[in-house]
MIGUBA-543055 format. One record per residue (C-alpha): y, z, x. Coordinates in nm, 4 decimals. Example, Ala and Ser with C-alpha at 12.3 -4.5 7.8 and 13.67 -1.06 7.14 Angstrom:
<nodes>
NODE; -0.4500; 0.7800; 1.2300 $
NODE; -0.1060; 0.7140; 1.3670 $
</nodes>
This chain:
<nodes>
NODE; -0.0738; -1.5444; 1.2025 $
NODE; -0.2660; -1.4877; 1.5045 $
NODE; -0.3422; -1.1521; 1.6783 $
NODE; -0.3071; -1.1318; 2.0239 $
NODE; -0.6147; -1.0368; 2.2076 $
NODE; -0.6092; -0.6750; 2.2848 $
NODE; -0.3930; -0.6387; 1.9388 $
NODE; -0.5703; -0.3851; 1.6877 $
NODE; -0.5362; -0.4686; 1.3319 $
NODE; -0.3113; -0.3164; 1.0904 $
NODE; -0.6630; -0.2140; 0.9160 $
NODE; -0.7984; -0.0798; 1.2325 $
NODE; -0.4959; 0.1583; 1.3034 $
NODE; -0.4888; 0.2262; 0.9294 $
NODE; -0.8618; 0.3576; 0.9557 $
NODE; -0.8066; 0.5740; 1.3040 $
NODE; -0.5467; 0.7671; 1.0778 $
NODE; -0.7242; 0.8002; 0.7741 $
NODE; -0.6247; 0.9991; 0.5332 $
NODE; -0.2849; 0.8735; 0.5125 $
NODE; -0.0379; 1.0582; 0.2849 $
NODE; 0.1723; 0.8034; 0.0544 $
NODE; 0.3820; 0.8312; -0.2827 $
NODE; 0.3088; 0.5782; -0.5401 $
NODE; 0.5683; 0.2939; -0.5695 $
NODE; 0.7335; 0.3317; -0.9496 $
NODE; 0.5723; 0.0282; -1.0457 $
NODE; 0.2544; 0.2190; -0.9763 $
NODE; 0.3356; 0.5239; -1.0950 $
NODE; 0.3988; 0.3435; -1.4353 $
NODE; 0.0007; 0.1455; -1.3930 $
NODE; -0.1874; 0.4907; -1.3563 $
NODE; 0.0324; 0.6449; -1.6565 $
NODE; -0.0742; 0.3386; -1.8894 $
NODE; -0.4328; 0.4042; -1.7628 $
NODE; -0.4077; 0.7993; -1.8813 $
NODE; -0.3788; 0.9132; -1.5179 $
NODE; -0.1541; 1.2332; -1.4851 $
NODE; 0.0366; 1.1483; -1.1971 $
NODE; 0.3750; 1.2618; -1.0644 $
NODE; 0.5700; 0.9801; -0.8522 $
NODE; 0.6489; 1.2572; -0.6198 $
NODE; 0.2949; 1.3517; -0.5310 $
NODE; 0.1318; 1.2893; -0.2620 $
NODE; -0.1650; 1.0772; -0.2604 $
NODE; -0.4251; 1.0242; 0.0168 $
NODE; -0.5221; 0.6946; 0.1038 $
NODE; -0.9121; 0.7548; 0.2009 $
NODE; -1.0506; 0.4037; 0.2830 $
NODE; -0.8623; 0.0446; 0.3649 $
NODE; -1.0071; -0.3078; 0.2878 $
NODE; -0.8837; -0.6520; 0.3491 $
NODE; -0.9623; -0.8458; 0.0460 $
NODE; -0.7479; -1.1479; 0.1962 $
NODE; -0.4204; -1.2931; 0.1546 $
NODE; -0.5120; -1.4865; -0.1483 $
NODE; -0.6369; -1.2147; -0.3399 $
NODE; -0.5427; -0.8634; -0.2766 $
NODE; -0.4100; -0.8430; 0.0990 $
NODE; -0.4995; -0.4534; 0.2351 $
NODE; -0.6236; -0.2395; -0.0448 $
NODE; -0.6395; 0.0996; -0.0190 $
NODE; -0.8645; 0.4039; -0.2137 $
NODE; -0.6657; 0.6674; -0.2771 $
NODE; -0.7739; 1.0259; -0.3642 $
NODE; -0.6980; 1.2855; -0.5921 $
NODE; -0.8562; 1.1870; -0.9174 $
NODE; -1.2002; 1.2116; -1.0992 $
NODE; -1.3045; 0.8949; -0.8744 $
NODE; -1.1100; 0.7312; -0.6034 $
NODE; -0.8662; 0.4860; -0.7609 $
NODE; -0.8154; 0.1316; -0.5634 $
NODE; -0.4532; -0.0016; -0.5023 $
NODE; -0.2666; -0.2829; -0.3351 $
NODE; -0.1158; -0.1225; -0.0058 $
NODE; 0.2011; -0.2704; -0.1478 $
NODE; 0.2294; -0.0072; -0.4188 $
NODE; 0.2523; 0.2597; -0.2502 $
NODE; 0.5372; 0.4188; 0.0176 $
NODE; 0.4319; 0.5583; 0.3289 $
NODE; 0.5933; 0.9156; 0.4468 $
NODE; 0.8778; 0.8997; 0.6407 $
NODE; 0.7239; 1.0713; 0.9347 $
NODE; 0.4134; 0.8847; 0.9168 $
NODE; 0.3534; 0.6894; 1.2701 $
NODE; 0.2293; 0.3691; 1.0886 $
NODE; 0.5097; 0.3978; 0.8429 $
NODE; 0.6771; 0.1100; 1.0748 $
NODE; 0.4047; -0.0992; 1.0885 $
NODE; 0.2950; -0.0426; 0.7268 $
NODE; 0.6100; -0.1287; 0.5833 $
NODE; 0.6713; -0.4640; 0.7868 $
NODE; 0.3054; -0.6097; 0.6125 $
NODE; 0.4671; -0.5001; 0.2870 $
NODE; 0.7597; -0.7026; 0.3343 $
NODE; 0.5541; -0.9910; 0.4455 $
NODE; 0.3209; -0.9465; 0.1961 $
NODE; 0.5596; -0.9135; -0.0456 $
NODE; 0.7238; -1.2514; 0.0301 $
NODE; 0.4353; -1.4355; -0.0002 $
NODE; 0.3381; -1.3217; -0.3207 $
NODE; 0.7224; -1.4675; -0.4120 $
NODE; 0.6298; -1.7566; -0.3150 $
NODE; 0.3495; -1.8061; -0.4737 $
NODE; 0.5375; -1.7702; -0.7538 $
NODE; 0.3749; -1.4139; -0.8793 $
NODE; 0.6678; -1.2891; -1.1023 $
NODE; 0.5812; -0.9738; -1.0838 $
NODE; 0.6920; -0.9520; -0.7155 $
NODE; 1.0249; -1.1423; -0.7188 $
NODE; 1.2928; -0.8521; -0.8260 $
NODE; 1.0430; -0.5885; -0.6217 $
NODE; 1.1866; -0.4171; -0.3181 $
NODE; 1.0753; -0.1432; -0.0745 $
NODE; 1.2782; 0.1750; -0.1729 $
NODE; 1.3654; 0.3806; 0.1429 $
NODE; 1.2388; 0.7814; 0.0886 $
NODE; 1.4538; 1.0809; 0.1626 $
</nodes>
């Protein structure tokens, strides 16, 4: 997809914000458990730095903070606060994202769905 000129980047409004407070998806929540992490799906965790490792590996990865060392996760794990200005934004690349992972045939993305936060 191209950008039209004078466009920033869903990276480069993602770093002006930085930190950005998100809740781990319960997929997630589930990964850092099986790696001994104490972590309550409820808590909030600060996304400190954002890197595009590219469509066909990664897409936007995010470290997040709030552990011994900063702990590096796929933007699509993770739920953006309601009242977060990007949230928008944010959650449209999910979806996107999200899709083409589907159709690359990545099972672990076909029953997954953005859950709207109260």
């Amino acid at each position: 997809m191209r950008q039209r000129p004078g466009t920033k980047t869903l990276i480069e409004v993602m770093k002006q914000q930085l930190p950005i407070p998100a809740c781990p998806t319960i997929e997630a929540h589930q990964f850092l458990l099986c790696k001994g992490m104490q972590v309550r799906p409820d808590r909030d965790l600060m996304i400190i730095e954002v890197f595009n490792t590219g469509d066909d590996i990664g897409g936007i990865m995010c470290a997040i903070q709030g552990y011994q060392q900063p702990i590096i996760i796929s933007l699509t794990d993770l739920l953006i606060k309601p009242d977060h200005p990007l949230r928008g934004r944010i959650e449209a690349y999910q979806k996107k994202r999200i899709k083409h992972l589907s159709r690359q045939g990545n099972q672990s993305y076909y029953e997954y769905t953005l859950r709207p936060e109260n």
